[in-house]
Wavefront OBJ file of the C-alpha trace (Angstrom):
o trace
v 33.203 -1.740 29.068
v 34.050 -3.227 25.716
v 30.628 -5.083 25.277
v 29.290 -1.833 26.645
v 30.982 0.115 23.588
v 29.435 -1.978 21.271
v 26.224 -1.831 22.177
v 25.971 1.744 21.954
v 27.585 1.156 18.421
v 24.779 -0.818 16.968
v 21.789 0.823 18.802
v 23.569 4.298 17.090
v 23.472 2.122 13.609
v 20.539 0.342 13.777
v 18.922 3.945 15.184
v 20.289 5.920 11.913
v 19.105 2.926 9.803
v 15.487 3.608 11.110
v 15.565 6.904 10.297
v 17.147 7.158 7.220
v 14.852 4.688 6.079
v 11.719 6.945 7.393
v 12.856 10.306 6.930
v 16.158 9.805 4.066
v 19.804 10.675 5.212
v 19.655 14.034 4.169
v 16.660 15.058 6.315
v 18.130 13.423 9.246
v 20.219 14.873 12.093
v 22.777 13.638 14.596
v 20.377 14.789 17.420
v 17.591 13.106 16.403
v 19.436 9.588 15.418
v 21.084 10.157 18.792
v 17.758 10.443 20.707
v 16.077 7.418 19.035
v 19.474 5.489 19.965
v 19.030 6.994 23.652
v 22.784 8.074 24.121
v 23.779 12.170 23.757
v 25.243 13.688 20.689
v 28.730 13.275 21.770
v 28.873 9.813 22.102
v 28.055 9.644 18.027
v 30.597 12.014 17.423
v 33.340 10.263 19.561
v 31.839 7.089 17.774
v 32.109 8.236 14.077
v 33.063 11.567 13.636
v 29.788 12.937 11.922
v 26.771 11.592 9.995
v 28.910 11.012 7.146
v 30.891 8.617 9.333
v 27.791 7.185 10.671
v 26.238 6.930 6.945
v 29.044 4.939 6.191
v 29.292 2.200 8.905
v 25.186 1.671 7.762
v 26.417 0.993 4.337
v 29.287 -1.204 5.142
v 27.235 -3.214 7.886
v 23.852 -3.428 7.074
v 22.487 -6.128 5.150
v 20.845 -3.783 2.561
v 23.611 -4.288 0.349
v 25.940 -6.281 1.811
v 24.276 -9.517 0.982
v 23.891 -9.029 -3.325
v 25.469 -11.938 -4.547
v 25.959 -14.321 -1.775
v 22.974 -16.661 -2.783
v 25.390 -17.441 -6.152
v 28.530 -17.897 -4.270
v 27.364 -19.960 -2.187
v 26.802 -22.893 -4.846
v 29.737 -25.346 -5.396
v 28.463 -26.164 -9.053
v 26.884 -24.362 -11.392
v 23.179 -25.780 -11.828
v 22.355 -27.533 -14.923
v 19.171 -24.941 -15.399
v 21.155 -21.709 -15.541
v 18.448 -19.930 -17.410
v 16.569 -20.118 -13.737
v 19.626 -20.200 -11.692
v 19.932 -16.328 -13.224
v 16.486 -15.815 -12.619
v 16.386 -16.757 -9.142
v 19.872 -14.730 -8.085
v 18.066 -11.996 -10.060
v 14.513 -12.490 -8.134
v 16.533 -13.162 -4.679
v 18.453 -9.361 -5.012
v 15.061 -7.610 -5.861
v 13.658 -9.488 -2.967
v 16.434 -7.456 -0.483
v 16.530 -4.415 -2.153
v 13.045 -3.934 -1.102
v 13.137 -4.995 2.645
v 13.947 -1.458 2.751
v 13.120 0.726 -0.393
v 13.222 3.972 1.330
v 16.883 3.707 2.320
v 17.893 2.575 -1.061
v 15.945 5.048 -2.426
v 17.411 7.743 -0.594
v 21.167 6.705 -0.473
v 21.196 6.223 -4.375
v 19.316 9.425 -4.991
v 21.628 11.339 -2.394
v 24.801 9.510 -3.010
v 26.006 12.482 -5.154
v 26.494 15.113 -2.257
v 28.299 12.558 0.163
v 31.976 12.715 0.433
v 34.036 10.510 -1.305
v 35.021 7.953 1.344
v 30.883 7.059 1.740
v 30.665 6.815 -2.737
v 33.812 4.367 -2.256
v 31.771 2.130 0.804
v 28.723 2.054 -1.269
v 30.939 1.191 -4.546
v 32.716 -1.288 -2.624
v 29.682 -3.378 -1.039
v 28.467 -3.260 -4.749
v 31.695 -4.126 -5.862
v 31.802 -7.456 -3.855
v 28.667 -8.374 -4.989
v 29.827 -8.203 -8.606
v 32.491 -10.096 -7.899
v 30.389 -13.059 -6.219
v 28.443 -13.001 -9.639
v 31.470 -12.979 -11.616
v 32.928 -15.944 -10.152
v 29.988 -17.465 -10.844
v 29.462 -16.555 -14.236
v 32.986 -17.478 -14.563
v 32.265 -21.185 -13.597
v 29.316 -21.290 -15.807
v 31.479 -20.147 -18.668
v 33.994 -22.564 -18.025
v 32.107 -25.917 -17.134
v 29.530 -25.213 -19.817
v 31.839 -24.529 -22.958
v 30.228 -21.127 -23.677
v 31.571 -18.262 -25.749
v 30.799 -14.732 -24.608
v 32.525 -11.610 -25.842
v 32.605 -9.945 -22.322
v 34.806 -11.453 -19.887
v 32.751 -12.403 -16.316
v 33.161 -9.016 -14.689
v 31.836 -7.436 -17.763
v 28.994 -9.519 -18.071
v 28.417 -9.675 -13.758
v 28.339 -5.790 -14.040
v 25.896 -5.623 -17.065
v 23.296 -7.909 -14.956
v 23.869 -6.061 -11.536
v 23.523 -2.845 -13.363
v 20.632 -3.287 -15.051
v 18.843 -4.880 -11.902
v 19.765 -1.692 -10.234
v 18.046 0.585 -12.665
v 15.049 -1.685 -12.052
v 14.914 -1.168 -8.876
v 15.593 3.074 -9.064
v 12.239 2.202 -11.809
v 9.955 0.489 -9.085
v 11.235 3.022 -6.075
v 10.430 6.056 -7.726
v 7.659 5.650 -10.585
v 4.303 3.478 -10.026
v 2.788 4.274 -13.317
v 4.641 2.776 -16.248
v 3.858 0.360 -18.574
v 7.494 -0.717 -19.527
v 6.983 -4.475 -18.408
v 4.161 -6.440 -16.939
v 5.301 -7.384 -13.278
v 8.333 -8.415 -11.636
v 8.154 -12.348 -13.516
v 7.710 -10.205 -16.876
v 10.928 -8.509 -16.215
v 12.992 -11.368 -14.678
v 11.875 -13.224 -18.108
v 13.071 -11.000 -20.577
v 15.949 -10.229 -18.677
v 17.590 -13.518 -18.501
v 16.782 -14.249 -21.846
v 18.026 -11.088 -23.464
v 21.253 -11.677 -21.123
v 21.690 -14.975 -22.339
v 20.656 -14.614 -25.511
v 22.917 -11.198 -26.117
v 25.801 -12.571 -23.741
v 26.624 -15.994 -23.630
v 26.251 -18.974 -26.403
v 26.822 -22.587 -27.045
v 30.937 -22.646 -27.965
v 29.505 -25.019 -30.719
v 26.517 -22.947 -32.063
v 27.083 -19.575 -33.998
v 23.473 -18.487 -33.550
v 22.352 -17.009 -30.241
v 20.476 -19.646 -28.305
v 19.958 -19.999 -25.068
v 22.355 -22.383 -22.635
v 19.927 -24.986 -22.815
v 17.759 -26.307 -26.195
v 14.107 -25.085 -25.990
v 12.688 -28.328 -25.398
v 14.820 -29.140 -22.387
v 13.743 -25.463 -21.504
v 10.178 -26.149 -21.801
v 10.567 -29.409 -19.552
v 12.526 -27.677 -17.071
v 10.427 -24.139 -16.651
v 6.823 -26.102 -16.533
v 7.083 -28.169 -13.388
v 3.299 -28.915 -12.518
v 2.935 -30.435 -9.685
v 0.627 -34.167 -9.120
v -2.416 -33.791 -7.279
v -1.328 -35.478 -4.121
v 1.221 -32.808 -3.885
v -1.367 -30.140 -4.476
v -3.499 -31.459 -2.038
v -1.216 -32.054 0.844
v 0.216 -28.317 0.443
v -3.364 -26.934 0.812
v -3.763 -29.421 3.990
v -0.510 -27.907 5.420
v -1.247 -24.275 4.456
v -4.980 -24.802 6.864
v -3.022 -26.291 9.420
v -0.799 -22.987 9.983
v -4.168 -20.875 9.498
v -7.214 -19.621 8.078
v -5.140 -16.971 5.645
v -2.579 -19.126 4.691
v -5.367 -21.879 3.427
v -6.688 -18.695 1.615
v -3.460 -17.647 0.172
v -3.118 -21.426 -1.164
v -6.442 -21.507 -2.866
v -5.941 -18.447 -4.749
v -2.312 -20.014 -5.898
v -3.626 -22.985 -6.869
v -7.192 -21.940 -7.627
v -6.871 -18.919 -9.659
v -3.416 -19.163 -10.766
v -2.329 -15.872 -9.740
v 1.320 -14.474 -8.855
v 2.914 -13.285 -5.840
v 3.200 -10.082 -6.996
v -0.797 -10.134 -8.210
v -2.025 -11.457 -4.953
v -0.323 -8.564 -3.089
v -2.120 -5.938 -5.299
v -4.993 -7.622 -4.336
v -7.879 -5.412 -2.042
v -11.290 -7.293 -0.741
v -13.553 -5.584 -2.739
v -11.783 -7.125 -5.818
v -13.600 -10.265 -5.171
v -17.307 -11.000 -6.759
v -18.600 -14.339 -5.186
v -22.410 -15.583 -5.113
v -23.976 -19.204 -5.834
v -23.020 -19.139 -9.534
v -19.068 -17.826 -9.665
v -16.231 -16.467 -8.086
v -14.050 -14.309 -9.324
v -11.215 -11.922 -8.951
v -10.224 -8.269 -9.943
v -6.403 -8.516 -11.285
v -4.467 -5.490 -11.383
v -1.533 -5.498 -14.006
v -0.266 -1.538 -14.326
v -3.125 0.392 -15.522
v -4.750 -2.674 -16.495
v -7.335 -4.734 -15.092
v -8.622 -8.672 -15.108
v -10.935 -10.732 -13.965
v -9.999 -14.342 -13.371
v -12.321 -16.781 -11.849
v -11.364 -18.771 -8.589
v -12.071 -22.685 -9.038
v -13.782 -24.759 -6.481
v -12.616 -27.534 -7.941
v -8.476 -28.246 -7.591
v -6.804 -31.328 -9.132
v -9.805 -33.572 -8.638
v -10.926 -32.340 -5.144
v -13.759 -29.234 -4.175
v -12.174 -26.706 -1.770
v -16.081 -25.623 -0.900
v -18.063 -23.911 -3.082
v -18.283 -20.597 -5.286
v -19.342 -18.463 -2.286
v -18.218 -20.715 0.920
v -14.707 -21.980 0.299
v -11.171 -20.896 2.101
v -10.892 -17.076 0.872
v -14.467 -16.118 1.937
v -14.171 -17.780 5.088
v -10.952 -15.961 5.261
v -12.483 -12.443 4.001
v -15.634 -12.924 6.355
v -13.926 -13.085 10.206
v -11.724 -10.687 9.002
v -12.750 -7.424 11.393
v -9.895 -5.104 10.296
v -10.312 -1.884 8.177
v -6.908 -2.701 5.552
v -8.312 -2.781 2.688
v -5.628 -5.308 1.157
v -6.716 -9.024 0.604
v -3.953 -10.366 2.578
v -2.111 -9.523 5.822
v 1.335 -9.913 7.551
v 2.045 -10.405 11.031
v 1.832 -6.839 11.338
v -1.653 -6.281 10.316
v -0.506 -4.792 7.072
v -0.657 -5.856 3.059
v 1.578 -8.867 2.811
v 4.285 -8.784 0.131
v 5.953 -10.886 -2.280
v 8.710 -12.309 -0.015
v 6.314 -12.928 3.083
v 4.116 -14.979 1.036
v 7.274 -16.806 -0.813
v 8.043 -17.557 3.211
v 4.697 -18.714 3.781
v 5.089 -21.178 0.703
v 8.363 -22.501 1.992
v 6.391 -23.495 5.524
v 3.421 -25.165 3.840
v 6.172 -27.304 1.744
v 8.456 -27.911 4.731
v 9.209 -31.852 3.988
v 7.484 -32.346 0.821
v 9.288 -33.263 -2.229
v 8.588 -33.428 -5.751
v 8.882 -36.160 -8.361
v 12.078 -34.650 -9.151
v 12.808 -34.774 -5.308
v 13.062 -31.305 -4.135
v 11.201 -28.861 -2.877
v 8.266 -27.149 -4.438
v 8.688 -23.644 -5.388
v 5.714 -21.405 -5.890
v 6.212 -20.481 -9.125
v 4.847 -24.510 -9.724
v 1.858 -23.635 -8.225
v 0.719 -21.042 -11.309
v 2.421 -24.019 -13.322
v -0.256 -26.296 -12.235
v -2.819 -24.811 -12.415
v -2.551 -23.371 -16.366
v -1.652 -26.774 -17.107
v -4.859 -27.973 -15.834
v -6.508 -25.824 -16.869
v -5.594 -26.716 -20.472
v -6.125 -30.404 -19.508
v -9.956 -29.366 -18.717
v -10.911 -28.184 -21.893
v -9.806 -24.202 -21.333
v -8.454 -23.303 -24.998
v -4.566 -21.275 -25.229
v -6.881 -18.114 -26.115
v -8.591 -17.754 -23.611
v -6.172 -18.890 -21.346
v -4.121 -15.704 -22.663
v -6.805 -13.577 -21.594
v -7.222 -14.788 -18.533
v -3.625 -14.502 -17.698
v -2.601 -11.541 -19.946
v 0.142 -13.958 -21.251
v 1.410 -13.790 -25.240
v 0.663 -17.572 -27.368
v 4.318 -17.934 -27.130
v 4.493 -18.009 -23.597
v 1.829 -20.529 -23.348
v 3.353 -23.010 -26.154
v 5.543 -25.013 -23.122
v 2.276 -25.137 -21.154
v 0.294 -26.564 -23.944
v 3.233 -29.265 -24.626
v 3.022 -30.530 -21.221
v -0.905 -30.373 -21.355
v -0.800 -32.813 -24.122
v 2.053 -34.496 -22.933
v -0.091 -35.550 -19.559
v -3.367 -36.027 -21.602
v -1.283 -38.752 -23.781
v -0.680 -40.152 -20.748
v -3.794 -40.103 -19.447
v -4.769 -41.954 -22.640
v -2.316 -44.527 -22.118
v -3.549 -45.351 -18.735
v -6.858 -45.519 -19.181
v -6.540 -48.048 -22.685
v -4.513 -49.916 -19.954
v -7.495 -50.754 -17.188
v -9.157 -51.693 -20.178
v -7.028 -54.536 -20.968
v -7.277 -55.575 -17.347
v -11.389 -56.030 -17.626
l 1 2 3 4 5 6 7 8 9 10 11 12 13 14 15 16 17 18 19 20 21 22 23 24 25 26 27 28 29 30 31 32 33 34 35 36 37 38 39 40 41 42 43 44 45 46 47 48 49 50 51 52 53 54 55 56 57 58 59 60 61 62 63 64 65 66 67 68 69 70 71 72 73 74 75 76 77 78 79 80 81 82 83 84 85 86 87 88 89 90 91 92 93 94 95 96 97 98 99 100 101 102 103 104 105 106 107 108 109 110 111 112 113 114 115 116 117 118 119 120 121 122 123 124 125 126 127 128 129 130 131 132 133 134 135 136 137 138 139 140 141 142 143 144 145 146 147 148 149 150 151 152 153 154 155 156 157 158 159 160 161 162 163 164 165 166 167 168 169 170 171 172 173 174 175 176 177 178 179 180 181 182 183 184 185 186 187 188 189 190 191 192 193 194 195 196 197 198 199 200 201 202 203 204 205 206 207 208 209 210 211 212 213 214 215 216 217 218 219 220 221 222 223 224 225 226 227 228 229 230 231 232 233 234 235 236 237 238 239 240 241 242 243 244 245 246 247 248 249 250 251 252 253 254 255 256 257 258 259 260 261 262 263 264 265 266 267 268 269 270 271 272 273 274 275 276 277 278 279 280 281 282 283 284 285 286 287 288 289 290 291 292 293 294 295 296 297 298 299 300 301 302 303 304 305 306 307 308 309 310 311 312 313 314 315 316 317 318 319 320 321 322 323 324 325 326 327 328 329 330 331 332 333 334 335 336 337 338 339 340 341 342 343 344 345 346 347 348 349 350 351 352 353 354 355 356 357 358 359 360 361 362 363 364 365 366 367 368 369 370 371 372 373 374 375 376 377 378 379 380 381 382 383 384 385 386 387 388 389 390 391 392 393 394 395 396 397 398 399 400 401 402 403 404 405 406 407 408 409 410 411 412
């Protein structure tokens, strides 16, 4: 009876969580959530009262919320990179906000005509996940010598708060031109955090936790060929799109969140180039694909991975790339498709790639081939002081390079 009980509980929660999501709360009933949840009315009513009480239990139990903050928790140290650390906890609450936009959407935008016992569960979920921050923030504080005028809460709340408004941006308004993309806004908001927040105890200028150069060596991590090559190998071995998706990471240097905006007729391929339609806001790019990746041809201009991949395709979505659902992929899906290509792989530094690496790479080669910083600004609609780390490590490698080869001289 009890295990009976609770399965009517969660199909009644999971049911409401459908249809708020589809419809909002507001324009949802009792009858209809108890339909989809195939029990009568009465049984939600004995279960929570109303749809207030039912509104509630989906706030408290669903992982919509519930999970903010975890990912920071979670670490026993503080990482020595905390400019990314931020970045990543910032990246990784985006990433579940928008599993399910519409119900965020609507139980933000509604939250003012609930009762007060469902503003307290949603301030309390968000509550905890300040707190995770905070502790975290705390440790960082503490280990790393910093001074900050805000105390941990303070500062947890600013960076919650402001990732929030973000969000309430993306949900509700596709037409602005306040920042780039998603990696545009991460950037400048870890560095204006840090920067306005936190400082070296020792330093009374506002730098950043770590010195530039160490910044520069930490945030370009460009992968070695043998690296590249065996990701693309295990991206064909899961399928045809993924070895697509790969090429365009490593070939064209684009970001998860350009490849999703990406349709098939935004490609232009024949015997002599192939190139790609970009889609940044109201703007628009083109940015060629190479057949040629860290040393080794991935086919040609018009017969390589992505046309083979465009050409069996016998859908009607017009988007680039699919999910398992037959619809446009997004940012996280592909971020999960990275993390099976690079199952077991490790990098010089002995972890596992991450994808941002793969845009790494490739303006790094780039560079190395002869591609000057202005035109690689063009191509990528980056700013020259963006690119300055990129064209360290270029030179940094080419010195290299240099060294190596005066050395097989010697050996003649």
């Amino acid at each position: 009876m009890c295990a009976r009980t609770n399965s009517t509980r969660q199909r009644l929660i999971q049911a409401a969580l459908e249809l708020f999501i589809s419809r909002g709360v507001s324009s949802t009933t009792t009858r209809q959530i108890a339909e989809l949840a195939e029990v009568n009315e009465v049984t939600l009513f004995r279960h929570f009262g109303n749809k207030n009480g039912l509104l509630l239990a989906v706030i408290q139990e669903s992982e919509v919320f519930g999970n903010l903050g975890e990912s920071l928790v979670q670490k026993q140290n503080p990482p020595e990179n905390v400019y990314q650390a931020l970045k990543d906890y910032a990246s990784n609450c985006l990433h579940a906000l928008e599993k399910n936009p519409e119900f965020v959407r609507s139980v933000v935008g509604e939250a003012d005509q609930y009762p007060t016992e469902n503003r307290r569960a949603l301030g309390k979920v968000l509550t905890e996940a300040n707190g995770h921050v905070a502790e975290y923030l705390a440790s960082v504080i503490q280990q790393g010598h910093l001074n900050t005028h805000l105390t941990a809460e303070k500062l947890a709340s600013l960076l919650n708060g402001i990732i929030l408004g973000y969000t309430a941006i993306e949900f509700t308004s596709e037409f602005h031109e306040l920042w780039e993309d998603r990696d545009d806004f991460l950037d400048n908001l870890v560095e204006l955090f840090l920067h306005g927040a936190i400082s070296p105890a020792n330093d009374t200028s506002p730098e950043l936790l770590i010195s530039q150069d160490d910044k520069n060596i930490r945030t370009v991590a460009d992968l070695p060929a043998n690296l590249v090559n065996q990701i693309l190998r295990q991206a064909k071995k899961v399928g045809l799109q993924d070895y697509a998706l790969g090429y365009v990471l490593f070939g064209a240097g684009l970001s998860p969140t350009e490849i999703c905006k990406l349709e098939r007729s935004h490609q232009i391929a024949d015997t002599r180039q192939h190139i790609l339609q970009v889609t940044t806001g109201e703007q628009m790019r083109q940015v060629s694909v190479n057949q040629w990746i860290m040393g080794k041809r991935y086919g040609s201009y018009s017969a390589n991975p992505l046309t083979k991949w465009l050409k069996i395709r016998k859908d009607s979505e017009s988007a680039m790339f699919l999910n398992n659902d037959g619809l446009p992929i997004s940012e996280s899906e592909i971020e999960s498709q990275w993390r099976v290509w690079t199952e077991g792989i490790l990098t010089p530094e002995g972890k596992q790639p991450e994808i941002t690496q793969a845009q790494q790479t490739w303006c790094v080669e780039m560079l190395m081939r002869g591609v000057s910083l202005e035109n690689i600004s063009i191509i990528t609609n980056w700013d020259l002081l963006k690119l300055e780390p990129y064209a360290r490590r270029a030179k940094e490698k080419a010195a290299i390079e240099e060294a190596t080869r005066l050395d097989r001289k010697s050996n003649i």
